[in-house]
N, C-alpha and C positions, 0 to 999 in steps of 0.2 A: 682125555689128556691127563697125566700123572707129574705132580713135582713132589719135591722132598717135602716142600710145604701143605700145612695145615690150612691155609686160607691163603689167599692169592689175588690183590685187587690189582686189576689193570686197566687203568684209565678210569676207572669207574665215576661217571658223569651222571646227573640228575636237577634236571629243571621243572620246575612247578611257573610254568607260564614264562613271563621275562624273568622269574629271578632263580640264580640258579643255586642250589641247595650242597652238591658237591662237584668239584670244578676238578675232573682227572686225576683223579685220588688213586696211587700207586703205593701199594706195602703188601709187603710177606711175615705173613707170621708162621713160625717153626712150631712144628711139634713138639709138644709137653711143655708146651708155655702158658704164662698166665698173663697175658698180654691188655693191658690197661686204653682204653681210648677215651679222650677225656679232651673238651675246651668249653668255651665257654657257650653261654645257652642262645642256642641259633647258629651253632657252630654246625651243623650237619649227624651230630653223632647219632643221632635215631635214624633219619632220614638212611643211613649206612645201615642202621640195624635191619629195619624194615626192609631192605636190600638183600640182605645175607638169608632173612628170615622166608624170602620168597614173600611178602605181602606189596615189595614197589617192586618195581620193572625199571635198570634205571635205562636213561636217554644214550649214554654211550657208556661201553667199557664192557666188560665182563669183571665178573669175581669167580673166584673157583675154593672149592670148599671140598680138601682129602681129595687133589686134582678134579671133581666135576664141575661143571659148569652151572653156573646158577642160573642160567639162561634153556640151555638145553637140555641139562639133568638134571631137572627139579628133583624129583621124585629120590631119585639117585641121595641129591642133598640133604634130603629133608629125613633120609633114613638113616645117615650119621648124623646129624646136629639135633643136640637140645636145645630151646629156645624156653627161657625168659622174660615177658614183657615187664616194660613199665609198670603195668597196670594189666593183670590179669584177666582173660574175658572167660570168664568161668561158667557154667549153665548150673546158675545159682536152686535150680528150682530138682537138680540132684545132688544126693549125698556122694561126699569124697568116693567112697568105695567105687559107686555106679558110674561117675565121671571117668574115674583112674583107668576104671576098665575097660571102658568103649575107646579111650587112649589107645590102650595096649590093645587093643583088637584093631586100632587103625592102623600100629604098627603092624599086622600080624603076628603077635607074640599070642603061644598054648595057653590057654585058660589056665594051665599047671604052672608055667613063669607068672603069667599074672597074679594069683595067687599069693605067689613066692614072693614078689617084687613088692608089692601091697602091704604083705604083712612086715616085709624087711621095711621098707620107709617110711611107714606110719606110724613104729613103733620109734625111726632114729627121731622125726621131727614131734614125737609126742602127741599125735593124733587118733591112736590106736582108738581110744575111747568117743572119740568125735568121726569116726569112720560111717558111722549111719545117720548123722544128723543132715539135717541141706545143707549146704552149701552157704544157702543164703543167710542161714543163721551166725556163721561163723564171725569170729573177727576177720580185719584187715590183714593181720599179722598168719593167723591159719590160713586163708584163702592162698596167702603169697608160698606157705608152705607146700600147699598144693600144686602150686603153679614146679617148687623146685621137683617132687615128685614126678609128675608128668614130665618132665625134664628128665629126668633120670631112668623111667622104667624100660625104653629101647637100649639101655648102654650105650650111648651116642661115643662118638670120635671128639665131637667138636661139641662145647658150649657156648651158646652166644646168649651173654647176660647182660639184658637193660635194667639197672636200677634194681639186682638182687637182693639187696637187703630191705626194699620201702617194709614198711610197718610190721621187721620183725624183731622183737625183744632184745635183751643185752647176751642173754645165753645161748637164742638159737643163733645171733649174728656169729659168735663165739665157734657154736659149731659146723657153722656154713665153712666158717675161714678153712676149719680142721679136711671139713670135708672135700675143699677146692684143692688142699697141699694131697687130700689119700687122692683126688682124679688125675693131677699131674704126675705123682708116682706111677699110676699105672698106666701113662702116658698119654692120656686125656689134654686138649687142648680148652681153653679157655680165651676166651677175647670178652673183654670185660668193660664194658662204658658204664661211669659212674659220678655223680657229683660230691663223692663221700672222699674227695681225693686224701687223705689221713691211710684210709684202708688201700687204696690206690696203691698210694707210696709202698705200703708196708705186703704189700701181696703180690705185686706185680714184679713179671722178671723184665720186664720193657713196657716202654710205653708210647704212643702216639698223641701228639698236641694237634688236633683240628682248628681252626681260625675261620671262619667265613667261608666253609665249605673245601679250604685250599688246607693240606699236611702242610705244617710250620715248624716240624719236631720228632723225630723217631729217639729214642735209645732209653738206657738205662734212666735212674730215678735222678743219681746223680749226672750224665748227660746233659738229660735237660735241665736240671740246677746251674750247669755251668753255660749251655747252650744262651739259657735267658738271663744267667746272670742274678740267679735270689737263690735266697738260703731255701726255698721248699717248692715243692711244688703247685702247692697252693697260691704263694705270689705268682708265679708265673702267669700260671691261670688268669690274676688280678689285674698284671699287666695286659694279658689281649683282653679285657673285658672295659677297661679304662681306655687301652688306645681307639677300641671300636664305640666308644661314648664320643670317643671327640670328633670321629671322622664321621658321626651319624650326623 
């Protein structure tokens, strides 16, 4: 199945015993967007990632990802979309280089693109020099640059990024930004969950407000400023995070 859209949830449902984590969550995100998903914590937005990433299976609905099915065309998905964790799972006990490569050979990419892609991304994220050390020696802040490489060496369609920027510096955040504006030029999609709503605001062309597993919000930055009614998006946020203290 083929739409104009980039991602595609429908109905998409997921319960973890009696409680249920996303309650028939329906949205389309368009191509060459950098589309923000963001509420508050318990709100379902990993639970969705997890979902898109192929790591949960959910209980109803389908998502469809560059029209395939994340149910039926895994395999399919998982060769357009780069994926970023929260938290990296890295096999600390190799060096970047040896990691990046058994990537690119999962993808099937030539020893000769692999090469090429390696030495292109290690020199933008300034790793060039840390390419043969372990892994495990690294910082927090290199490990996560590794994570964005491996992201990037199949030239994916689609990026789904959990908490891209955790523990990287003021200068590579800087050039993360730079490099999300060069993947929507070249018409790369982005779906972006984040608690850095400031960046949020400032990078996304739309956004989704999740609540207790239930969509409470799709549109622009300013939409939902006027949808909730605060001068930022960040109150907003403050608001479901307050009304679900009182109702707990």
């Amino acid at each position: 199945m083929f739409t104009d859209a980039a991602i595609d949830f429908r109905g998409l449902t997921k319960d973890y015993g009696a409680v249920r984590a996303l309650d028939g969550v329906s949205l389309s995100v368009s191509k060459g967007e950098v589309f923000g998903y963001v509420g508050p914590n318990g709100a379902g937005k990993t639970t969705t990632i997890k979902i898109l990433a192929g790591l949960a299976r959910p209980t109803a609905g389908d998502a469809f990802i560059c029209g395939r099915s994340i149910l039926t065309e895994q395999l399919e998905v998982k060769a357009r979309t780069g994926y970023i964790p929260e938290s990296g799972a890295l096999l600390e006990k190799l060096t970047p280089r040896e990691f990046l490569t058994s990537i690119g050979r999962l993808y099937r990419l030539p020893d000769c693109d692999i090469d090429a892609q390696l030495a292109r991304w290690l020199n933008y994220f300034g790793l060039r020099n840390r390419a043969d050390q372990r892994i495990g020696l690294l910082s927090k802040g290199n490990k996560q640059k590794i994570c964005w490489i491996s992201s990037l060496l199949h030239d994916p369609e689609v990026f789904i990024l959990d908490e891209p920027l955790n523990g990287l510096d003021a200068e590579t955040i800087s050039r993360v930004k730079e490099l999300m504006s060069d993947l929507v030029l070249l018409g790369k999609t982005i779906f972006y969950s984040s608690h850095l709503i400031d960046i949020v605001e400032k990078v996304c062309t739309r956004i989704a407000v999740l609540d207790r597993g239930t969509l409470v919000g799709v549109g622009t930055v300013e939409q939902i400023r006027e949808m909730f009614n605060t001068d930022s998006l960040e109150q907003a946020l403050l608001r479901l995070w307050r009304r679900g203290e009182q109702e707990a």
